[in-house]
N, C-alpha and C positions, 0 to 999 in steps of 0.2 A: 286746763290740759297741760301737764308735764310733758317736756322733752327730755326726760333724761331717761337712759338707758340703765335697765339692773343685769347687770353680771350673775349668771345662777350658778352655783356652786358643783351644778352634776347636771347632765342632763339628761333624757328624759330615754330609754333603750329604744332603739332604732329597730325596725324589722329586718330580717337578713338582707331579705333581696332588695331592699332599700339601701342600706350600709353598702353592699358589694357594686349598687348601681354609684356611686358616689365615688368610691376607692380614695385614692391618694389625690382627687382633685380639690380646687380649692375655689373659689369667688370670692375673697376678700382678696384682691388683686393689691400689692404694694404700691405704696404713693408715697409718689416723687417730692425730695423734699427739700433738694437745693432752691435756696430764692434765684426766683429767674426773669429772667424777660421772656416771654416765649411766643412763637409763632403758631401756636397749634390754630386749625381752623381759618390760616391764613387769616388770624384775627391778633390783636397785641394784645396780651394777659400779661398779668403782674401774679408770679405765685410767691411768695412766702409763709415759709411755718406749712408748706403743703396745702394750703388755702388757694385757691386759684381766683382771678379779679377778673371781668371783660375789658379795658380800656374802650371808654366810650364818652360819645360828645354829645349836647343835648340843642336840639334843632324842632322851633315851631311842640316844645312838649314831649319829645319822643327823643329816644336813648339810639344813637349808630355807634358801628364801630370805629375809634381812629383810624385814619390810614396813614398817619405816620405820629411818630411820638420825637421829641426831644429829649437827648440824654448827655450827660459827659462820660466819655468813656474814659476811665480810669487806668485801664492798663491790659494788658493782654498777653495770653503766650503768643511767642515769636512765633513758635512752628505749629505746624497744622497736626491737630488730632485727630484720629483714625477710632470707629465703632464699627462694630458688627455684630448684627444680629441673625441667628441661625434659619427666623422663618420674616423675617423682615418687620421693619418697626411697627408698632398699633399704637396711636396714640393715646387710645380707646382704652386700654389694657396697659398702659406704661410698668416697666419691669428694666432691670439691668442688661445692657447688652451680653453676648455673649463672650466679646472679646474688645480690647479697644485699650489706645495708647494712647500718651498725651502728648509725647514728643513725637507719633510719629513714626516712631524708628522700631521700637519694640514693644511688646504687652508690656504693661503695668504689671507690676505685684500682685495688685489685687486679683486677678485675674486667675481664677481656679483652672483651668482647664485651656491653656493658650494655643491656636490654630498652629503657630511657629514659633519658632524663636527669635523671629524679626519678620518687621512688617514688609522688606522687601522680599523675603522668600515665601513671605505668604499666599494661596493661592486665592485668597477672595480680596489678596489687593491686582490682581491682573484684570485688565479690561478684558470684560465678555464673560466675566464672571457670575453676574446677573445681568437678564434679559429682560427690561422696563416693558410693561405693557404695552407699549406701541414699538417695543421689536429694538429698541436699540440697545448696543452692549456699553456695561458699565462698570464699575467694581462694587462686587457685593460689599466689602469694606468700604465705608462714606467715609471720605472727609471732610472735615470743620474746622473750624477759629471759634477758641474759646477766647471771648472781651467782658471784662468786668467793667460795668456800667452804674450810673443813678440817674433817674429821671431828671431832669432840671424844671419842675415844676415840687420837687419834694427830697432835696437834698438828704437829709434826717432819714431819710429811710436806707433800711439794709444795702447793702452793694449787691447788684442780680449780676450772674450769669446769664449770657446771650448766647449762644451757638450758631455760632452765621454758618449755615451751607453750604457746600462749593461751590455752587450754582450762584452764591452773593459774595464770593473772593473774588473773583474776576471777571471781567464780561469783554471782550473782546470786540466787538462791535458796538462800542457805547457814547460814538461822537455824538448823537442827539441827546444824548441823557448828560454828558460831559457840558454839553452846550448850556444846560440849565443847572449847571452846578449838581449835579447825583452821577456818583461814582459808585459802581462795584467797592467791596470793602481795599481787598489790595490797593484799586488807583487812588483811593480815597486816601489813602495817607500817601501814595509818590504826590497828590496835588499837596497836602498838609505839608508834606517836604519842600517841595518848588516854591509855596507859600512863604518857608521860614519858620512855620509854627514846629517849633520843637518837642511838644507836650500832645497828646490828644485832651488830655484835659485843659488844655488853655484855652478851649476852645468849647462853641457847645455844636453838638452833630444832631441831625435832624434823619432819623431814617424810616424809610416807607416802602409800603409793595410800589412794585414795577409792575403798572396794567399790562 
């Protein structure tokens, strides 16, 4: 049996009311193709080339997912980047936000259609601007920390982008997690500071879900 797919040169005339039930929509949904480390499924994947990986460990014959992976982080932007998306993210359906900055401050270039002309006049970076299913106000606009990473179990491999969440910059009540060495991303390098360590690559980081 072949797996390979033919290409047919014409295809085959559609009946009206079928063509018209269809219109301008699409199902081959665009795929993401930055190498990344990603948290999708609250599970660790490795995509590259748009190939997506489960990160897993094998226990008694059977495959689980890690719950934390070792990486050197290589390097990162300083400031916090800002996305937004018009009808909120699917991971399910991955596609381009509708708006989003890298420094923070303003839309990108690339950005056809930009909400403002800076992200502080913008109105989906105001809290209360989305309403989270259990009723709290937030900014439709997310921000993140873009960190370029490599696994340290496979150096040789591509450098991924990480997207750490706001919700993993900072945790403000994190004496028991400090206690055992796991910092939110922010305190995590004021400790690498305090340490001396001048580099995040000097170092290898270990990161995992918070039960």
């Amino acid at each position: 049996m072949t797996t390979a797919v033919t290409l047919f040169a014409g295809a085959p005339q559609m009946p009206a009311h079928l063509a018209d039930a269809f219109g301008d929509t699409t199902n081959i949904v665009p795929r993401e193709t930055t190498n990344a480390l990603t948290i999708r499924g609250k599970s660790w994947r490795i995509r590259i080339n748009g190939e997506e990986t489960l990160l897993t460990r094998t226990v008694d014959g059977e495959q689980f997912p890690l719950q934390s992976v070792q990486v050197v982080v290589l390097n990162m932007n300083q400031k916090r980047s800002r996305t937004f998306y018009a009808g909120g993210f699917d991971p399910d359906k991955p596609a381009s936000p509708n708006c989003w900055s890298s420094d923070g401050e303003r839309p990108d270039k690339g950005v056809s259609q930009p909400i403002a002309s800076t992200c502080a006049s913008c109105p989906n970076s105001v809290k209360g601007s989305k309403i989270t299913p259990n009723g709290k106000e937030v900014q439709a606009c997310s921000t993140l920390k873009r960190v370029v990473l490599k696994p340290i179990n496979d150096l040789n491999m591509p450098a991924l982008l990480l997207k750490v969440p706001q919700t993993s910059m900072w945790d403000k009540d994190n004496a028991e997690a400090a206690a055992h060495n796991y910092f939110a991303f922010d305190q995590y390098l004021d400790h690498l500071r305090q340490s001396g360590v001048k580099h995040t690559a000097a170092v290898v980081t270990r990161i995992k879900f918070d039960p």
